[in-house]
ZALO-902688 format. One record per residue: residue number from 1; residue in one letter; y, x, z of N, C-alpha, C in turn. Coordinates in Angstrom, 1 decimal. Example, Ala and Ser with C-alpha at 12.3 -4.5 7.8 and 13.67 -1.06 7.14 Angstrom:
REC  num  residuo      ny      nx      nz     cay     cax     caz      cy      cx      cz
REC    1        A    -5.7    13.2     7.8    -4.5    12.3     7.8    -3.3    13.2     7.8
REC    2        S    -2.2    12.8     7.1    -1.1    13.7     7.1     0.0    12.9     7.9
END
This chain:
REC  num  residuo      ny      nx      nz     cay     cax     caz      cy      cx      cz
REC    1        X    20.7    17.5   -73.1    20.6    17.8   -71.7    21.9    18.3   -71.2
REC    2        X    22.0    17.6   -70.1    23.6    18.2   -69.4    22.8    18.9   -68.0
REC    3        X    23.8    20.2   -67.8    23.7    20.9   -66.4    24.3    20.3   -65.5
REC    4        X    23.3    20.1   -64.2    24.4    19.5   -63.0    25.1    20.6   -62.5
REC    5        X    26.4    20.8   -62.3    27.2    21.3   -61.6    27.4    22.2   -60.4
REC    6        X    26.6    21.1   -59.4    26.3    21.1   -58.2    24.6    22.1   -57.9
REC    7        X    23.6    21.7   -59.1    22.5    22.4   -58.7    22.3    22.8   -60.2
REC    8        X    22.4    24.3   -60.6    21.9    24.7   -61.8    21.1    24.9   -62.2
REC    9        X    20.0    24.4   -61.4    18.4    24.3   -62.1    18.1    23.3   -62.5
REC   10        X    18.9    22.2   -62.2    18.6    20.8   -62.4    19.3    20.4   -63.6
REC   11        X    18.5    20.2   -64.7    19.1    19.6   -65.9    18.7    18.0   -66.2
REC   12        X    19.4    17.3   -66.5    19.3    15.8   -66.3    19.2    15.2   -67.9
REC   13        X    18.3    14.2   -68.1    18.0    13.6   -69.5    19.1    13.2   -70.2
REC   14        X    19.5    12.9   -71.0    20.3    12.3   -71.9    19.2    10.6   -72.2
REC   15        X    19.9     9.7   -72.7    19.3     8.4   -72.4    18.2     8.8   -73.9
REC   16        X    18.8     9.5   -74.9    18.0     9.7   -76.5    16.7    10.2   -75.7
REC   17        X    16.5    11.6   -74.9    15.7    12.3   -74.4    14.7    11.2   -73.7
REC   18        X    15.1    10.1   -72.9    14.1     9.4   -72.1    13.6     8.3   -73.1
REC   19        X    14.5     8.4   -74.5    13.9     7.6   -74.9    12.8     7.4   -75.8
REC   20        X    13.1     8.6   -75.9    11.7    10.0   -76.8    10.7     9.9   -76.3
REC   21        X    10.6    10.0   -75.0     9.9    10.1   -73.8     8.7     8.6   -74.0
REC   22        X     9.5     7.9   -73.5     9.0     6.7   -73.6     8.1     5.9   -74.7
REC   23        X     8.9     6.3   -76.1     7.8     6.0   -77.2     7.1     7.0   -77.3
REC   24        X     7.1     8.3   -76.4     5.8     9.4   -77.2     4.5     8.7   -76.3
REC   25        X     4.7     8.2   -75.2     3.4     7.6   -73.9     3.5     6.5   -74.5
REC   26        X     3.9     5.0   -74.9     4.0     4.1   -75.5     3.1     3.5   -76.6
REC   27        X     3.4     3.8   -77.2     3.3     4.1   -78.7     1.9     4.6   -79.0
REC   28        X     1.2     5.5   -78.3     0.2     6.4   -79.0    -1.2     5.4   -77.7
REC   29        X    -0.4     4.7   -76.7    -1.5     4.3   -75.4    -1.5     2.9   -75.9
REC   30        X    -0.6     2.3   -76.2    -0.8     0.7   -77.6    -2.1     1.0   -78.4
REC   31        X    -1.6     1.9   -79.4    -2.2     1.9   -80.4    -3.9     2.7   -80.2
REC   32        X    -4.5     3.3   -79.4    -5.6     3.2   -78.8    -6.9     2.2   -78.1
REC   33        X    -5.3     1.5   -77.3    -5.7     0.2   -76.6    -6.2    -0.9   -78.0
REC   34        X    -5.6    -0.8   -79.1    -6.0    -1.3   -80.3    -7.3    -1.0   -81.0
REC   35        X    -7.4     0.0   -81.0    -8.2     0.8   -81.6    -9.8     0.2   -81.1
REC   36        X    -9.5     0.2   -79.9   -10.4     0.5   -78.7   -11.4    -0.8   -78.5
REC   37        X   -10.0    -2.0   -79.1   -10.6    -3.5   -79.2   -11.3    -3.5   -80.4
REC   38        X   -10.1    -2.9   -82.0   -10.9    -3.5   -83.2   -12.0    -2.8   -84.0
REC   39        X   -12.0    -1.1   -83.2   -13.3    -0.5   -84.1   -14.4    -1.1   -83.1
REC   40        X   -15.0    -1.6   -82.6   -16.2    -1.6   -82.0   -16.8    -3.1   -82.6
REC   41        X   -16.0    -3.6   -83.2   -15.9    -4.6   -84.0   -16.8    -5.0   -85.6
REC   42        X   -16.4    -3.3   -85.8   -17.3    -3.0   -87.0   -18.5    -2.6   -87.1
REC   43        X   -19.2    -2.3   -85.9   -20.3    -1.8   -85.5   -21.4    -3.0   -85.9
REC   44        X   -21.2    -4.6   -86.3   -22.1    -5.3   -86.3   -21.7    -6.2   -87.2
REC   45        X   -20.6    -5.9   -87.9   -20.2    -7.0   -88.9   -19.3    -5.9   -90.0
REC   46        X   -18.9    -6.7   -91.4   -18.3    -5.9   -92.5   -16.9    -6.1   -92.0
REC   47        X   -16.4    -5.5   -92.5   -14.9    -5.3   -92.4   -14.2    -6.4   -92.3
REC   48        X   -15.0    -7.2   -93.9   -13.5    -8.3   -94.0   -13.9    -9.6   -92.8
REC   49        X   -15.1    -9.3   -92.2   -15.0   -10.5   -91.3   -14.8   -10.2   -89.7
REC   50        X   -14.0    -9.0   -89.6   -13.3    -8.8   -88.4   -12.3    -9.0   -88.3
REC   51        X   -11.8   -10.0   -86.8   -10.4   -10.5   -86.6    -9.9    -9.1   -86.0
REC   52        X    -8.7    -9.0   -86.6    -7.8    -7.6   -86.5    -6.3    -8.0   -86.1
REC   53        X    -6.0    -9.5   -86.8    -4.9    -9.4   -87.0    -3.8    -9.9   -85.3
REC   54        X    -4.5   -10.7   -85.1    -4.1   -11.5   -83.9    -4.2   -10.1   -82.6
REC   55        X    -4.9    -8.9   -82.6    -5.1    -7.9   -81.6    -3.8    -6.9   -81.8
REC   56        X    -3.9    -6.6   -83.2    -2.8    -6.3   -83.8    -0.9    -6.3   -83.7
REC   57        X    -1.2    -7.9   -83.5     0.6    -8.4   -83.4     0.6    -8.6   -81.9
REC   58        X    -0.6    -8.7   -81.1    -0.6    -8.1   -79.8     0.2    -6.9   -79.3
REC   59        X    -0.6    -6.0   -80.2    -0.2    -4.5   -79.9     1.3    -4.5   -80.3
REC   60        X     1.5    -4.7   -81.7     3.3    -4.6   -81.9     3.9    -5.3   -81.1
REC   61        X     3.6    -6.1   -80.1     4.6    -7.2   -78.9     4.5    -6.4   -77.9
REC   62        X     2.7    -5.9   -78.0     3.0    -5.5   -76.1     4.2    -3.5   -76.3
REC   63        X     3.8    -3.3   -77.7     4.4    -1.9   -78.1     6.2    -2.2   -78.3
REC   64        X     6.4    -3.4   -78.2     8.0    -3.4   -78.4     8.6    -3.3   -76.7
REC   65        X     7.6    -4.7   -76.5     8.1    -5.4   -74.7     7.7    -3.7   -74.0
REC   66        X     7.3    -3.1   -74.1     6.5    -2.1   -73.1     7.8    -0.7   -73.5
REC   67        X     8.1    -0.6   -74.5     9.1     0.3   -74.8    10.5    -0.1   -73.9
REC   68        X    10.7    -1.4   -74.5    12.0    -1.9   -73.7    11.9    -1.7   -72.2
REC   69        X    11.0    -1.7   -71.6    10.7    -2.4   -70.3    11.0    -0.9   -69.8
REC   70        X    10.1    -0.1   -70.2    10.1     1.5   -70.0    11.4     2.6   -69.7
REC   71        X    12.4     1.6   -71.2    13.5     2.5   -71.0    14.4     2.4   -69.7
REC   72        X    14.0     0.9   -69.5    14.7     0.1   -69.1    14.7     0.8   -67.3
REC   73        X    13.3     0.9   -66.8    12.9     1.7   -65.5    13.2     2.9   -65.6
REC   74        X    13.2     3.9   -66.6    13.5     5.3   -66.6    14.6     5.6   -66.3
REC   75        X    15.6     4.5   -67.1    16.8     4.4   -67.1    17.9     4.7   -65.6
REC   76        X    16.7     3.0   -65.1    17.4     2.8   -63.6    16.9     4.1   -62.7
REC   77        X    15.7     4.7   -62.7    15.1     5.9   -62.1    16.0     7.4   -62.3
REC   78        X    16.3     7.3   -63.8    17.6     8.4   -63.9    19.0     8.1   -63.2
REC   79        X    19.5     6.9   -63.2    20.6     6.4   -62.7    20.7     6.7   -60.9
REC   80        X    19.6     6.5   -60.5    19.4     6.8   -58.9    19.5     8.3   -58.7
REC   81        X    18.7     8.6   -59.2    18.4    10.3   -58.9    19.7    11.1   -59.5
REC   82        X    20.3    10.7   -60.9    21.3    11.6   -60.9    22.7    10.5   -60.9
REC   83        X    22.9    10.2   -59.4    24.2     9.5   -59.4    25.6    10.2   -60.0
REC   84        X    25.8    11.0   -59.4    27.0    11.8   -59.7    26.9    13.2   -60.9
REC   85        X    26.1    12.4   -61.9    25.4    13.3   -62.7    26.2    12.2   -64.1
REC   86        X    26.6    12.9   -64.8    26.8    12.2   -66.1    25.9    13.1   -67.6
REC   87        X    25.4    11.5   -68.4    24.1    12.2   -68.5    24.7    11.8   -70.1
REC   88        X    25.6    11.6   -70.9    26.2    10.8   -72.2    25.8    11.7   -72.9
REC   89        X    25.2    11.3   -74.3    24.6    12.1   -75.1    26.2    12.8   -76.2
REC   90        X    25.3    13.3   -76.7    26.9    14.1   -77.9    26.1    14.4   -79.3
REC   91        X    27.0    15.5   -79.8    27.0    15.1   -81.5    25.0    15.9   -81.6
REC   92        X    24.7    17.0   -80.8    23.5    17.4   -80.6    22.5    16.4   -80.4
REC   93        X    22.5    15.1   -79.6    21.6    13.9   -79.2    21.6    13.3   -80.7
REC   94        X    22.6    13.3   -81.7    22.5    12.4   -82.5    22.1    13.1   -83.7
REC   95        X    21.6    14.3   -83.8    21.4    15.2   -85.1    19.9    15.2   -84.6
REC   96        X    19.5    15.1   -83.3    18.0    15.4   -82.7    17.4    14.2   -83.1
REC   97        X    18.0    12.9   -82.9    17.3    11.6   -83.3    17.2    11.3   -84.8
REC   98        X    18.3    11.9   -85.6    18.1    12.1   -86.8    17.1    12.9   -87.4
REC   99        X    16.9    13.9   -86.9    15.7    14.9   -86.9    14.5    13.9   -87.0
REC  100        X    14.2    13.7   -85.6    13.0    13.0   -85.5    12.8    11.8   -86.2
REC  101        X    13.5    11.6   -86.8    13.6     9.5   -87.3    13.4    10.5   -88.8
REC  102        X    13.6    11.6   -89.2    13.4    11.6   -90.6    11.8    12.0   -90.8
REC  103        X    11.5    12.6   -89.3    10.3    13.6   -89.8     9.2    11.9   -89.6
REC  104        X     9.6    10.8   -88.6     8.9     9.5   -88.9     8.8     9.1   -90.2
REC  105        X    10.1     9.5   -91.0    10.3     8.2   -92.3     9.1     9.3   -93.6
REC  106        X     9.5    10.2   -93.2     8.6    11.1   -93.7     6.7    10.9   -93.6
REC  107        X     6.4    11.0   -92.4     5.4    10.4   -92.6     4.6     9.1   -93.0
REC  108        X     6.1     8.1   -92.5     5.5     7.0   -92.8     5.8     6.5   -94.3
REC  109        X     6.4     6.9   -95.2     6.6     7.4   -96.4     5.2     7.8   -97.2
REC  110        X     4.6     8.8   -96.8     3.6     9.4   -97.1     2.0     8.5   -96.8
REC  111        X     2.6     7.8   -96.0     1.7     6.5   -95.7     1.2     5.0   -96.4
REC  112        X     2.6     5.5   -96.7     3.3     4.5   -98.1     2.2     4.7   -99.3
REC  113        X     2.0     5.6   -99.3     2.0     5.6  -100.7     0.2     5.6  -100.5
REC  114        X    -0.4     5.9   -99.6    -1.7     5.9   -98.9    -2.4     4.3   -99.0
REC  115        X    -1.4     3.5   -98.3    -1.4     2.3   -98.6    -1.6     1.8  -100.1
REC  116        X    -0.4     2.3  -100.6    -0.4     1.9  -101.7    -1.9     2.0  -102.8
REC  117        X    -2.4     3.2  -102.8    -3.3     3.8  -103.4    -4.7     2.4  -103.1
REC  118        X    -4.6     2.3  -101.8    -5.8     1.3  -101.5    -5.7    -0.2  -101.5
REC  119        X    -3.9    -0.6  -101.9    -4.1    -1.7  -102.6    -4.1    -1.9  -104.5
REC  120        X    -4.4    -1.0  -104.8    -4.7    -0.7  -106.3    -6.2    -0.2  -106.9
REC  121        X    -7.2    -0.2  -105.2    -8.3     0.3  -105.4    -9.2    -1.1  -105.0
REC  122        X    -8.4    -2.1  -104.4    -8.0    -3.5  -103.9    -9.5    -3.1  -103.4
REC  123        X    -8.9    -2.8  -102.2    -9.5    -2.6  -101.3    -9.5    -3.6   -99.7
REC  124        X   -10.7    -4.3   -98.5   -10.6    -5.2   -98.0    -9.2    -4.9   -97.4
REC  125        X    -8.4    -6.2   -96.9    -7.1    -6.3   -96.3    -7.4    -5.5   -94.6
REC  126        X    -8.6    -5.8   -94.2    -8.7    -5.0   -93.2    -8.1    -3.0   -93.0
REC  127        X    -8.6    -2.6   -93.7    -8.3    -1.3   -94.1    -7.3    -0.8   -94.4
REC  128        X    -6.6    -2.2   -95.2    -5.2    -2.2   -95.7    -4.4    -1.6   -94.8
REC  129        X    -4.5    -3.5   -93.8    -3.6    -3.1   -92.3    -3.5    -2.5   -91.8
REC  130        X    -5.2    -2.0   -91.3    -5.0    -0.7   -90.0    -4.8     0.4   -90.8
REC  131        X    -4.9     1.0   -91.9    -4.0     2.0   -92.3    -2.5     2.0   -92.3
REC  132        X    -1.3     0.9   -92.5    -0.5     1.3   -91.9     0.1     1.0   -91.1
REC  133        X    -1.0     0.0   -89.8    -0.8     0.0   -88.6    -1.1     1.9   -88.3
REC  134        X    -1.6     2.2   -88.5    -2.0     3.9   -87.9    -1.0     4.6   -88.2
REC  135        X    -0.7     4.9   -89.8     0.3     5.4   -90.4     1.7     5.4   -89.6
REC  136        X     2.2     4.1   -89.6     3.3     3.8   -88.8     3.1     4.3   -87.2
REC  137        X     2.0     4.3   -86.7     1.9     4.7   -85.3     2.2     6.2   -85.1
REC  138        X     1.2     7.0   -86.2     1.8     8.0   -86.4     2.6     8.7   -86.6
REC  139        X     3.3     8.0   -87.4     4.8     8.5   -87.8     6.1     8.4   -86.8
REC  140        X     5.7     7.0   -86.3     6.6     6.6   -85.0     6.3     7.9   -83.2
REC  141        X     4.8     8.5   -83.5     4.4     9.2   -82.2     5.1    10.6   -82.4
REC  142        X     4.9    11.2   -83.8     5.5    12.6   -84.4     6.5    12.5   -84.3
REC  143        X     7.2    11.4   -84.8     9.1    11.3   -84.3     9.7    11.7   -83.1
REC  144        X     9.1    10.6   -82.0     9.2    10.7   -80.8     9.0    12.3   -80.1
REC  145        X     7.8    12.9   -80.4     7.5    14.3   -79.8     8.6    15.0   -80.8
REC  146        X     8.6    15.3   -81.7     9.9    16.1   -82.3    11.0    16.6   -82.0
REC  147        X    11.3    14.9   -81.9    12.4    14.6   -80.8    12.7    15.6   -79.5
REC  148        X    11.7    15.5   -78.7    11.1    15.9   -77.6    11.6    17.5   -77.4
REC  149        X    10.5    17.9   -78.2    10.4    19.3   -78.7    12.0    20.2   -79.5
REC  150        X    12.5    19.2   -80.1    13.8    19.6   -80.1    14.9    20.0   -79.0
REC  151        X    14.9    18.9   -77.9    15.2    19.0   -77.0    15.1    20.1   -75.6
REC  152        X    13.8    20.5   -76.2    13.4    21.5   -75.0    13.0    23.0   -75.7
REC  153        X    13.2    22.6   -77.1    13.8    24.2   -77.9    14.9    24.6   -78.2
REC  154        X    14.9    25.6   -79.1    16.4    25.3   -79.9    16.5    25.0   -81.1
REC  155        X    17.5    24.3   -81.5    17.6    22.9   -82.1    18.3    23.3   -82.8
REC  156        X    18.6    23.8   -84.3    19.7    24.1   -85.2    20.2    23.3   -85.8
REC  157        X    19.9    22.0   -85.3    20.6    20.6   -86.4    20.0    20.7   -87.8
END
Protein backbone atom coordinates (compact mmCIF):
# COMPACT_ATOMS: atom_id res chain seq x y z
CA UNK A 1 0.00 0.00 0.00
CA UNK A 2 1.32 3.43 -0.96
CA UNK A 3 0.20 6.81 0.81
CA UNK A 4 -1.21 9.44 -1.42
CA UNK A 5 0.67 12.50 -0.77
CA UNK A 6 -1.94 14.80 -1.46
CA UNK A 7 -4.70 13.04 0.89
CA UNK A 8 -3.30 11.04 3.81
CA UNK A 9 -6.08 9.03 4.54
CA UNK A 10 -6.18 7.69 1.29
CA UNK A 11 -4.10 4.68 0.73
CA UNK A 12 -4.17 3.12 -2.75
CA UNK A 13 -3.82 -0.75 -3.71
CA UNK A 14 -0.79 -2.16 -5.02
CA UNK A 15 -1.83 -4.36 -8.29
CA UNK A 16 -0.56 -7.83 -5.79
CA UNK A 17 -3.28 -6.34 -3.18
CA UNK A 18 -6.24 -6.13 -6.01
CA UNK A 19 -5.14 -9.19 -7.02
CA UNK A 20 -5.74 -10.93 -3.70
CA UNK A 21 -8.77 -9.29 -3.82
CA UNK A 22 -10.11 -10.65 -6.83
CA UNK A 23 -9.29 -14.42 -6.31
CA UNK A 24 -10.52 -14.19 -2.64
CA UNK A 25 -14.49 -13.25 -4.32
CA UNK A 26 -13.60 -15.40 -7.44
CA UNK A 27 -12.48 -18.37 -6.53
CA UNK A 28 -14.67 -19.29 -3.42
CA UNK A 29 -18.20 -17.86 -5.82
CA UNK A 30 -16.89 -20.54 -8.80
CA UNK A 31 -16.46 -23.02 -6.70
CA UNK A 32 -20.00 -22.89 -4.95
CA UNK A 33 -21.59 -22.16 -8.21
CA UNK A 34 -20.05 -25.82 -8.72
CA UNK A 35 -21.00 -27.23 -5.84
CA UNK A 36 -24.43 -26.01 -6.13
CA UNK A 37 -24.81 -27.84 -9.72
CA UNK A 38 -22.92 -31.22 -8.72
CA UNK A 39 -24.09 -32.09 -5.12
CA UNK A 40 -27.75 -32.11 -5.80
CA UNK A 41 -26.83 -34.62 -8.16
CA UNK A 42 -26.21 -37.15 -5.66
CA UNK A 43 -29.42 -36.94 -4.06
CA UNK A 44 -30.93 -39.54 -6.66
CA UNK A 45 -28.12 -41.39 -8.19
CA UNK A 46 -24.54 -43.10 -6.90
CA UNK A 47 -21.70 -41.25 -7.29
CA UNK A 48 -20.01 -42.89 -10.08
CA UNK A 49 -22.99 -42.11 -12.39
CA UNK A 50 -22.78 -38.40 -11.87
CA UNK A 51 -21.57 -36.13 -14.68
CA UNK A 52 -19.04 -33.87 -12.73
CA UNK A 53 -16.53 -33.52 -15.06
CA UNK A 54 -17.76 -31.30 -17.93
CA UNK A 55 -19.48 -28.69 -14.84
CA UNK A 56 -16.09 -28.91 -13.47
CA UNK A 57 -13.72 -27.67 -16.43
CA UNK A 58 -16.60 -25.16 -16.63
CA UNK A 59 -15.84 -23.87 -13.37
CA UNK A 60 -11.85 -23.90 -13.99
CA UNK A 61 -12.58 -21.72 -17.36
CA UNK A 62 -15.21 -19.56 -16.02
CA UNK A 63 -12.60 -19.35 -12.57
CA UNK A 64 -9.53 -18.44 -14.84
CA UNK A 65 -11.66 -15.97 -17.68
CA UNK A 66 -13.50 -14.33 -14.45
CA UNK A 67 -10.06 -13.74 -12.55
CA UNK A 68 -8.50 -12.25 -15.66
CA UNK A 69 -11.49 -10.20 -16.54
CA UNK A 70 -11.63 -8.94 -12.79
CA UNK A 71 -8.17 -7.86 -12.53
CA UNK A 72 -8.42 -6.52 -15.54
CA UNK A 73 -11.64 -3.86 -14.33
CA UNK A 74 -10.15 -3.34 -10.85
CA UNK A 75 -7.24 -2.44 -12.56
CA UNK A 76 -8.74 0.13 -14.99
CA UNK A 77 -11.10 1.33 -11.84
CA UNK A 78 -7.76 1.87 -9.77
CA UNK A 79 -6.09 3.60 -12.75
CA UNK A 80 -9.08 6.28 -12.90
CA UNK A 81 -9.48 6.95 -9.31
CA UNK A 82 -5.83 7.16 -8.44
CA UNK A 83 -4.50 9.02 -11.50
CA UNK A 84 -1.67 10.80 -10.10
CA UNK A 85 -1.24 8.12 -7.58
CA UNK A 86 1.57 5.64 -8.21
CA UNK A 87 0.61 2.43 -6.95
CA UNK A 88 4.16 -0.12 -7.99
CA UNK A 89 4.51 -2.85 -5.70
CA UNK A 90 8.11 -3.32 -3.76
CA UNK A 91 10.25 -5.93 -2.07
CA UNK A 92 7.10 -6.10 0.88
CA UNK A 93 4.36 -7.00 -2.21
CA UNK A 94 6.73 -9.76 -3.14
CA UNK A 95 7.45 -11.43 0.31
CA UNK A 96 3.32 -10.98 0.90
CA UNK A 97 2.59 -13.08 -2.33
CA UNK A 98 5.20 -15.41 -1.25
CA UNK A 99 3.57 -15.73 1.99
CA UNK A 100 0.29 -16.44 0.65
CA UNK A 101 1.37 -18.81 -2.31
CA UNK A 102 3.22 -20.93 0.43
CA UNK A 103 0.42 -21.04 2.95
CA UNK A 104 -1.73 -22.26 -0.74
CA UNK A 105 1.13 -24.87 -1.58
CA UNK A 106 0.76 -25.85 1.98
CA UNK A 107 -2.62 -26.75 1.91
CA UNK A 108 -2.79 -27.95 -1.21
CA UNK A 109 0.03 -30.20 -0.35
CA UNK A 110 -1.89 -31.57 2.52
CA UNK A 111 -4.57 -32.24 -0.01
CA UNK A 112 -2.16 -34.14 -1.79
CA UNK A 113 -1.74 -36.52 0.21
CA UNK A 114 -5.76 -36.64 1.11
CA UNK A 115 -6.17 -37.44 -2.44
CA UNK A 116 -3.72 -39.70 -2.42
CA UNK A 117 -5.05 -41.76 0.59
CA UNK A 118 -8.42 -42.18 -1.50
CA UNK A 119 -6.80 -43.33 -4.50
CA UNK A 120 -5.19 -46.36 -2.65
CA UNK A 121 -8.53 -46.92 -0.90
CA UNK A 122 -9.61 -46.80 -4.84
CA UNK A 123 -12.15 -45.10 -4.24
CA UNK A 124 -15.01 -43.79 -7.06
CA UNK A 125 -13.20 -41.12 -9.45
CA UNK A 126 -15.98 -38.87 -8.54
CA UNK A 127 -14.71 -38.18 -4.98
CA UNK A 128 -11.43 -38.38 -6.30
CA UNK A 129 -11.94 -35.13 -8.36
CA UNK A 130 -14.08 -33.11 -6.21
CA UNK A 131 -11.62 -33.64 -3.44
CA UNK A 132 -9.06 -31.90 -5.17
CA UNK A 133 -11.22 -29.76 -7.06
CA UNK A 134 -12.09 -28.47 -3.16
CA UNK A 135 -8.61 -28.92 -1.87
CA UNK A 136 -7.16 -26.75 -4.58
CA UNK A 137 -10.05 -24.26 -4.10
CA UNK A 138 -9.17 -24.07 -0.71
CA UNK A 139 -5.84 -23.69 -0.74
CA UNK A 140 -6.09 -21.13 -3.63
CA UNK A 141 -9.08 -18.97 -1.32
CA UNK A 142 -6.64 -19.19 2.07
CA UNK A 143 -3.77 -17.87 -0.07
CA UNK A 144 -5.65 -15.16 -1.51
CA UNK A 145 -7.18 -13.91 2.12
CA UNK A 146 -3.57 -14.25 3.68
CA UNK A 147 -2.41 -12.36 1.26
CA UNK A 148 -5.11 -9.86 2.16
CA UNK A 149 -4.64 -9.99 5.78
CA UNK A 150 -1.02 -9.44 5.45
CA UNK A 151 -1.59 -6.46 3.75
CA UNK A 152 -3.86 -4.82 6.17
CA UNK A 153 -1.73 -6.10 9.22
CA UNK A 154 1.70 -6.16 9.94
CA UNK A 155 3.55 -8.23 7.92
CA UNK A 156 7.14 -9.38 9.13
CA UNK A 157 8.09 -11.15 5.93
Amino acid sequence: MIRDANREDRVTMTFGQRNAWVSAVVMPAASIAYLAVVLPRLGDRPAAEVSWVGPMLWTIGATVVGTIVGTILISIAAAITNRDVESKGDVRDRQIDRYGDRLAQAITAFGGAVVLALVMFEVDHFWIGNALFVIGAIGATWGAVAKIRAYHGVFNG
